[in-house]
C-alpha positions as CSV (number, residue, x, y, z in Angstrom):
1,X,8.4,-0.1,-1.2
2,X,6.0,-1.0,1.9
3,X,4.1,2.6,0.3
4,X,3.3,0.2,-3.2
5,X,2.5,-3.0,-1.6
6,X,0.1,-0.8,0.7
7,X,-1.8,0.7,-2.5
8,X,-1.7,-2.2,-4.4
9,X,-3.4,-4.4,-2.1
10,X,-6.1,-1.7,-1.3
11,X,-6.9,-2.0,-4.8
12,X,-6.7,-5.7,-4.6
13,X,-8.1,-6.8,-1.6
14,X,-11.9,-6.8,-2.5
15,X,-11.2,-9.0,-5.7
16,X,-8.7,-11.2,-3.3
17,X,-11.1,-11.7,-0.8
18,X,-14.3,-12.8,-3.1
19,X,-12.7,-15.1,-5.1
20,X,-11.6,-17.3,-1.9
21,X,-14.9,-16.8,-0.7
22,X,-16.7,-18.0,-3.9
23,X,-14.4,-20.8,-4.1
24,X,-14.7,-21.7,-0.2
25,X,-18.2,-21.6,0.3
26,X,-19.5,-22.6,-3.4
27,X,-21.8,-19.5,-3.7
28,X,-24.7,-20.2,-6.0
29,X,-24.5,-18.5,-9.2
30,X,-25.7,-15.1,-7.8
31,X,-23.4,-12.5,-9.5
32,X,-21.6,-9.7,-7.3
33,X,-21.5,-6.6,-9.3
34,X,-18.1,-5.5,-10.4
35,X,-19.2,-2.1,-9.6
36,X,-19.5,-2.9,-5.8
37,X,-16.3,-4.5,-6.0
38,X,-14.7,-1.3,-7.8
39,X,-16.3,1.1,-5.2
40,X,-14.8,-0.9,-2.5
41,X,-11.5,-0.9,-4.2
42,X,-11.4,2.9,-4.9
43,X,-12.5,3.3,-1.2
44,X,-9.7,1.3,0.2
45,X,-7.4,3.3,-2.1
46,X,-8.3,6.6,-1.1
47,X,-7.5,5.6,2.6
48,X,-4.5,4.1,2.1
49,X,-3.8,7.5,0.1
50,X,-4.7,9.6,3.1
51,X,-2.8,7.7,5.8
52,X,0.3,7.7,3.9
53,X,-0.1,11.8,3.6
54,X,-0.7,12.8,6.6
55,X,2.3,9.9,8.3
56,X,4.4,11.4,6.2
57,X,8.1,11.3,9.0
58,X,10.1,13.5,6.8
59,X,9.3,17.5,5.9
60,X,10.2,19.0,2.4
61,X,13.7,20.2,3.7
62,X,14.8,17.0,4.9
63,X,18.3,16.6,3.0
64,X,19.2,13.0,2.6
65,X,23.2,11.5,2.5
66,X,23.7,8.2,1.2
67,X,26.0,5.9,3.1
68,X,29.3,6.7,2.8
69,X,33.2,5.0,3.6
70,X,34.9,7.1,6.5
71,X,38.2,5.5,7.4
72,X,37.4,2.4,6.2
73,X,34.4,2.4,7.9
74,X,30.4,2.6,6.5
75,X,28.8,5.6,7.4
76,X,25.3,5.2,7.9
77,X,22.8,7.3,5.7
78,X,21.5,10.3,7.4
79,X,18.6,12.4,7.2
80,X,18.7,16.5,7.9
């Protein structure tokens, strides 16, 4: 989940941050190109792409158990 909010803000972030400061600071009517804002977006993407494969915790033979009751008890979920 943290993995979607990560990419989705890299791609937002740019947008995010020039609306506020358009609406803080009353720009004039210059116009920012949306093709600045789209390279800044895809840049932000491709990072946030990177970090999450190379801080990847778990290697392709992990083997994962749900939780499960033991004697009444919740087992914790494990990783292998």
């Amino acid at each position: 989940m943290t993995k979607k909010i990560l990419i989705i803000l890299s791609i937002l972030a740019p947008f995010i941050t020039f609306y506020f400061i358009k609406i803080a600071f009353k720009l004039s009517n210059r116009k920012v190109p949306f093709i600045t804002l789209s390279l800044a977006s895809l840049i932000l993407l491709i990072l946030t792409l990177v970090y999450f494969r190379y801080d990847n915790n778990f290697s392709p033979d992990t083997k994962y158990s749900p939780p499960k009751m033991e004697n009444g008890k919740i087992k914790p979920a494990e990783n292998n």
